[in-house]
N, C-alpha and C positions, 0 to 999 in steps of 0.2 A: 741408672747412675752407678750401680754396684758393678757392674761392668769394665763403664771407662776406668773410675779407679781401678778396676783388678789388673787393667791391661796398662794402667800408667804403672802403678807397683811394677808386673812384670818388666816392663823398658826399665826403670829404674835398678831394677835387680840385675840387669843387662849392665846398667852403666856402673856400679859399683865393683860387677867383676874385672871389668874393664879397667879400673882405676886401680884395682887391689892387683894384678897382674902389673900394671905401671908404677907400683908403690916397690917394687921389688921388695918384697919379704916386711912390709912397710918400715923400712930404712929410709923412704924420700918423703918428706912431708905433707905436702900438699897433694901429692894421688892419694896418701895415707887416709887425708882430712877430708877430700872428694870421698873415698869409699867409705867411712862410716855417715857423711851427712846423706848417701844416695843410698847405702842401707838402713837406716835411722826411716827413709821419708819411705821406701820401700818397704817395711813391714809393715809402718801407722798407715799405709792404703790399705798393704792387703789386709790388717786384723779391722778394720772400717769396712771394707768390702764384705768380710766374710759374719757380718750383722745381718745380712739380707740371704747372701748367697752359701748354698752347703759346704761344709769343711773338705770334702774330699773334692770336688770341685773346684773351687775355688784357688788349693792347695795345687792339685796337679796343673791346670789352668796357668800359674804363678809359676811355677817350676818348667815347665813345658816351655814358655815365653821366653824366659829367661835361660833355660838348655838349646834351645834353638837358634836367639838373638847373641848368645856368648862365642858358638857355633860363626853365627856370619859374620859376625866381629873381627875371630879369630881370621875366618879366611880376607876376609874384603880388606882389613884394619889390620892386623900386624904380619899378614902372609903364611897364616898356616895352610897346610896342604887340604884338597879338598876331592879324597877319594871317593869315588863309587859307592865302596860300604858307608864311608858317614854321612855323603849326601840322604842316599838311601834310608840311613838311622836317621835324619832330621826329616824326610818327610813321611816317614811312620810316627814320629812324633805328631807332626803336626796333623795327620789323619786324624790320632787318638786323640788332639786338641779338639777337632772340630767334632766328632764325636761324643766328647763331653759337652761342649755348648749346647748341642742337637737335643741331648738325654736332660740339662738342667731343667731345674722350671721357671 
């Protein structure tokens, strides 16, 4: 179970930057109000999560998700560009994601 919450925190942490980028410098209200109640629900998963599962784990797992999911956001959702090198940097991440899960207990 410490799992699915770590990977719904992650998505969530995904949707917060998303909203905090749409909040422009939080001057608009309502992405404002999305990005603290999707970081709000996004940390009470991961610090619930991380009862069972290791800190360092758990932590890069959460950050990796969320560095990656912000990643295809940007390109698929507001048209950032998607060179060679950052593709590349996003699936080395995701390598060393799957590597943590592998090494967890």
């Amino acid at each position: 179970m410490a799992w699915i919450l770590l990977i719904v925190a992650g998505v969530l942490e995904v949707v917060w930057a998303y909203f905090m980028k749409q909040s422009n410098g939080f001057s608009r209200l309502w992405p404002s109000l999305a990005t603290f109640v999707a970081m709000f629900a996004s940390f009470g998963l991961l610090s619930v999560s991380m009862k069972t599962l290791p800190l360092g784990t758990a932590y890069a797992m959460w950050t990796g998700i969320g560095a990656v999911g912000a990643f295809l956001v940007g390109i698929f959702v507001l048209g950032e560009a998607a060179g060679a090198v950052r593709i590349f940097a996003a699936v080395m991440i995701v390598g060393g994601l799957a590597l943590m899960k592998v090494g967890a207990p």
